[in-house]
N, C-alpha and C positions, 0 to 999 in steps of 0.2 A: 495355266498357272493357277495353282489354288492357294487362297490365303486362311487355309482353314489353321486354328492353334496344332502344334507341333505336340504330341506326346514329349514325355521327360524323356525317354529314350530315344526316339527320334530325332530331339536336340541334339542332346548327348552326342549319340553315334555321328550327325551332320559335324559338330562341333569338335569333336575327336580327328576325323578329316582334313577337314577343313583349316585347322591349326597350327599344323606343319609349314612353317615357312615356304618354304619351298612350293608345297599346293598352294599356299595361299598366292604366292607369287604368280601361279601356275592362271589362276583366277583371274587376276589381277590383269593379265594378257589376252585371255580369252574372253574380255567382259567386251573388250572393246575388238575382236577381231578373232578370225578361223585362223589355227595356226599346224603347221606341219610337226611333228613330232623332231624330224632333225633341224627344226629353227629351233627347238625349247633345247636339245643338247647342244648347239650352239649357243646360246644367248644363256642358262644355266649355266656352262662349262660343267654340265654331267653327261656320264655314259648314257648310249642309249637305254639301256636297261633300266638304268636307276630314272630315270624320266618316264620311261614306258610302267614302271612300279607305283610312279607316284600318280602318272594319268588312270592306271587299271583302279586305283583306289577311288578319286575323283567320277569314273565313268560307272563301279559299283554301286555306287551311292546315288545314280541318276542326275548327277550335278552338273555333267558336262555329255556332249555328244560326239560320236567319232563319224568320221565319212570315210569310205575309202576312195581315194582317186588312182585307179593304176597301183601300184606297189606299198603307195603313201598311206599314212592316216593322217584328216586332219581333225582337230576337236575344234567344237565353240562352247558356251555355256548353253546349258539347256534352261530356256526362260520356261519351258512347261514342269522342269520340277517341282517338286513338294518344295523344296529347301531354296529356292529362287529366290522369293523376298529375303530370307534371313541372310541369304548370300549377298544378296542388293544392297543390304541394309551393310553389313561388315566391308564389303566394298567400299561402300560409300563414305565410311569412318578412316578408312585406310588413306595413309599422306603417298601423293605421288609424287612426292619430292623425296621419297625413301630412298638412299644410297644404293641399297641394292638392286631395286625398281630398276631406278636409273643406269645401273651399270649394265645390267642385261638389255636394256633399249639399247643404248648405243650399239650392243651385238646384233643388234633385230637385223634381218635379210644379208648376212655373213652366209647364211648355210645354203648350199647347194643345192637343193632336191631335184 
């Protein structure tokens, strides 16, 4: 992890990302744990596609990591990105007492893999 200052652009673009509810949400799971791509279309209630679109974005950006196990993918947050602290930092601003947080936890480990 490097804490060096972030180019305007380099914000920008992280913060472009990252601001999409949905990523943000996406975040918000992975800060605290590896998660399989058919728990996120579970616990989301979106297709795999549109989840697997919105991970490709998150994983472009070097923000999260994918593993493959067998057939699966699963992502964590990647704590050696550029964009780690500022992620850390929005994280950490973020209420987990958010409705929709919480409505996708209650979905957590519904899905099959």
């Amino acid at each position: 992890m490097t804490n060096k200052p972030l180019s305007i652009t380099e914000l920008t673009t992280c913060l472009k990302v990252v601001g999409d509810p949905t990523r943000f949400l996406i975040l918000k799971f992975v800060e605290k744990k590896t998660y399989c791509v058919c728990e996120f279309v579970e616990m989301l209630q979106m297709s795999q596609p549109a989840v697997s679109q919105h991970l490709r974005k998150l994983k472009d950006l070097d923000i999260i990591k994918e593993e493959r196990r067998g057939q699966w993918r699963y992502f964590s947050i990647n704590k050696e990105s550029m964009y780690y602290s500022l992620i850390q930092e929005l994280l950490d601003q973020s209420n987990d007492g958010d409705e929709r947080y919480l409505q996708a936890l209650e979905r957590e480990g519904l899905a099959r893999c």
